[in-house]
C-alpha positions as CSV (number, residue, x, y, z in Angstrom):
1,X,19.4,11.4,34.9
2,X,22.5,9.2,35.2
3,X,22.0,6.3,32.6
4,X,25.2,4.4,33.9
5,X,24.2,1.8,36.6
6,X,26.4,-1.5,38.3
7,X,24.8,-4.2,38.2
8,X,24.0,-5.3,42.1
9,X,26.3,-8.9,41.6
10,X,30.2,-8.4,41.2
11,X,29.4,-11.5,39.0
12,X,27.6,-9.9,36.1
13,X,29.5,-6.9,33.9
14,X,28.5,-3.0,34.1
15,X,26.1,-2.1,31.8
16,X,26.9,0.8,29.6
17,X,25.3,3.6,29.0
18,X,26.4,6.8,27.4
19,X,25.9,9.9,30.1
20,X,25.6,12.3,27.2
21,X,23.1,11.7,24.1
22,X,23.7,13.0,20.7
23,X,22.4,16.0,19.5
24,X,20.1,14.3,17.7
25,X,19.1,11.0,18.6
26,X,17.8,8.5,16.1
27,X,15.1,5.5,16.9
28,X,17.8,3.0,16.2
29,X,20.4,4.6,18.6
30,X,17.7,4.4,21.5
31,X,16.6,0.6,20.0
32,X,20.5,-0.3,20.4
33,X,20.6,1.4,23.9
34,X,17.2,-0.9,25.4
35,X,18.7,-4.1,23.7
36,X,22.1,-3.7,25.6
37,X,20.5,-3.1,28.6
38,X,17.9,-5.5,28.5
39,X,20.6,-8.3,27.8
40,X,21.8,-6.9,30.6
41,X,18.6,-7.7,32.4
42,X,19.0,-4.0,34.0
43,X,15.2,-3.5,33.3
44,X,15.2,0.2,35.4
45,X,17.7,1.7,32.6
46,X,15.3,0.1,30.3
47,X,12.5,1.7,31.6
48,X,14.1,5.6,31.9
49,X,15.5,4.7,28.0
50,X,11.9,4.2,27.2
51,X,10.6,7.2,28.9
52,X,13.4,9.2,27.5
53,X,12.7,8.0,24.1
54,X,9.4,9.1,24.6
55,X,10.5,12.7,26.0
56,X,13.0,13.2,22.6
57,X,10.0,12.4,20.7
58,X,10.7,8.9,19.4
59,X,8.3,6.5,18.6
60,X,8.9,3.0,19.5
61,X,9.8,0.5,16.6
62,X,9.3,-2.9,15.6
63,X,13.1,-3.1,16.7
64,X,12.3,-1.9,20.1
65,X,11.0,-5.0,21.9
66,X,13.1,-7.5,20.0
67,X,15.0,-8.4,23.5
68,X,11.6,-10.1,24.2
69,X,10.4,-11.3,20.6
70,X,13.2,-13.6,20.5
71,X,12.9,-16.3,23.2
72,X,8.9,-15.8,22.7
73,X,8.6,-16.3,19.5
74,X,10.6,-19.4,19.6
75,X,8.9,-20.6,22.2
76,X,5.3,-20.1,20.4
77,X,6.7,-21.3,17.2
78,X,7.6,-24.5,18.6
79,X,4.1,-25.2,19.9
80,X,1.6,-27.1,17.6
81,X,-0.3,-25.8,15.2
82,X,-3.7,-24.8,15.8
83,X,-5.6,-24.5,19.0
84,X,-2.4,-25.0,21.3
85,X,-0.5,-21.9,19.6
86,X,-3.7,-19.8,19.2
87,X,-4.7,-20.1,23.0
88,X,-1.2,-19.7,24.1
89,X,-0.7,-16.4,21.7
90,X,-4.4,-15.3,23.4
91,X,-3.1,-15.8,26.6
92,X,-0.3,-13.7,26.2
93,X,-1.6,-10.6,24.5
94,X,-4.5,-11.1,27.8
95,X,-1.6,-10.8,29.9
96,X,0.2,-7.9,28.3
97,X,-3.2,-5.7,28.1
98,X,-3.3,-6.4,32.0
99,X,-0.1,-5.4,33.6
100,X,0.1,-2.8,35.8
101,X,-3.6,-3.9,37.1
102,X,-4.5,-6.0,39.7
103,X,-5.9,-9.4,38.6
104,X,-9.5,-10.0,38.7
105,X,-10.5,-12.6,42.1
């Protein structure tokens, strides 16, 4: 699987991604790999790290989301205290549990 993709606009930079792994992979060289990409925004390389990961026999980290924890958790830290955060927080792990399924009418 070829890990090295252009982005679609001539705008943005290539993301880069080694072609060849090491012979023995660590969790924090896949973790550095999904970050890169995903500030990228190049979400399909993402995805195939993930499932490669997976594959090699690596379990995901706290370290492996963090391209997402950032602007979330700023954005839930700012809310105010108490009911407003909770529901919000509630509303989001609802979410997460449900994608990849269709939404109830």
């Amino acid at each position: 699987m070829d890990f090295q993709r252009k982005s679609e606009s001539p705008n943005l930079s290539t993301t880069q991604i080694p072609n060849s792994f090491p012979d023995e992979p660590s969790s924090a060289f896949y973790d550095h790999l999904i970050d890169g990409a995903s500030r990228q925004k190049d979400f399909a390389i993402v995805l195939s790290l993930l499932n490669k990961r997976s594959r090699d026999g690596f379990f995901n980290t706290t370290n492996t989301f963090n391209f997402i924890s950032t602007d979330l958790s700023q954005t839930l830290a700012s809310l105010d205290r108490g009911f407003t955060r909770k529901s919000a927080f509630d509303a989001l792990v609802s979410r997460l549990s449900r994608l990849g399924r269709p939404l109830r009418p």
